[in-house]
C-alpha positions as CSV (number, residue, x, y, z in Angstrom):
1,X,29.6,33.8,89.4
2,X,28.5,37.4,89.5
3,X,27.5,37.3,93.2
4,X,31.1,36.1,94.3
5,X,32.7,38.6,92.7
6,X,30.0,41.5,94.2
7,X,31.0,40.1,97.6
8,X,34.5,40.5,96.9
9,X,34.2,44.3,95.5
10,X,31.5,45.1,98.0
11,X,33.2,48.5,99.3
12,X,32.3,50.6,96.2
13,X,28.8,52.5,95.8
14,X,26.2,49.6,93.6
15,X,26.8,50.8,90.5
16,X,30.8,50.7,90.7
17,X,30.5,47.0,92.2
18,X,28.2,46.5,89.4
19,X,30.7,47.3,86.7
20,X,33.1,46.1,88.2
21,X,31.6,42.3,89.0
22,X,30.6,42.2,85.3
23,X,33.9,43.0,83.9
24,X,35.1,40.4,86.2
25,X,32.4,38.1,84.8
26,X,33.7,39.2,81.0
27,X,37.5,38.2,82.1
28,X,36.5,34.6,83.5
29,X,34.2,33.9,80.5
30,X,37.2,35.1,78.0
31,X,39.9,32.7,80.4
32,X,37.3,30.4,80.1
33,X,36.9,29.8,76.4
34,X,41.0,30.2,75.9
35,X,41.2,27.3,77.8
36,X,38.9,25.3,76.3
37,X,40.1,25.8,72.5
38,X,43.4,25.7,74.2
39,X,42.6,21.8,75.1
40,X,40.8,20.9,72.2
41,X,43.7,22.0,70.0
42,X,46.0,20.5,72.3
43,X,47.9,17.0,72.2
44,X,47.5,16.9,76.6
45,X,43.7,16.0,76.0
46,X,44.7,12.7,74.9
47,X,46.3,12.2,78.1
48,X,43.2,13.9,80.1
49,X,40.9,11.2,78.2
50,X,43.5,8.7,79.3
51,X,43.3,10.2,83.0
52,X,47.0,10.2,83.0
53,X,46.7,13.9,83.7
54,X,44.3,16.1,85.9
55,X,42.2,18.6,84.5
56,X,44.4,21.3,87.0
57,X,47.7,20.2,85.9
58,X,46.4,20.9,82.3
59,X,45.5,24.5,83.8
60,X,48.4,24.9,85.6
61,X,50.2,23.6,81.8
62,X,47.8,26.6,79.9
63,X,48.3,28.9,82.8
64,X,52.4,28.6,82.1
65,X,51.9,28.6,78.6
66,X,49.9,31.8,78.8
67,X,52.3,33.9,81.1
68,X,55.6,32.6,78.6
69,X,53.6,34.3,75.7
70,X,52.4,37.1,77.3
71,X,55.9,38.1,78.7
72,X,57.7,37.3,75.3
């Protein structure tokens, strides 16, 4: 995961992209881990077991949820 984000920062000097690929890393592994307490606390995984709902409409669900608390 690391490497894609170096190739998308690529224009600073190697230690900027450096820093700045691992914070990236950090962010995605934080999102990462509030999503997935987010659907083992959450009602919709019985409906993901079911496969009555994707695994990116529960996303797209935490994504919406996220923003509404963030902006309240």
């Amino acid at each position: 995961m690391k490497e894609k984000y170096k190739e998308i920062v690529c224009g600073f000097n190697d230690e900027r992209t450096e820093n700045v690929a691992n914070r990236c890393v950090e962010i995605a592994e934080e999102f990462t881990i509030e999503f997935a307490e987010w659907i083992n606390n959450s009602l919709f995984v019985i409906l993901w077991r079911r496969g009555s709902i994707t695994t990116e409409k529960l996303l797209e669900i935490f994504k919406n949820e996220k923003a509404q608390g963030l902006s309240s």
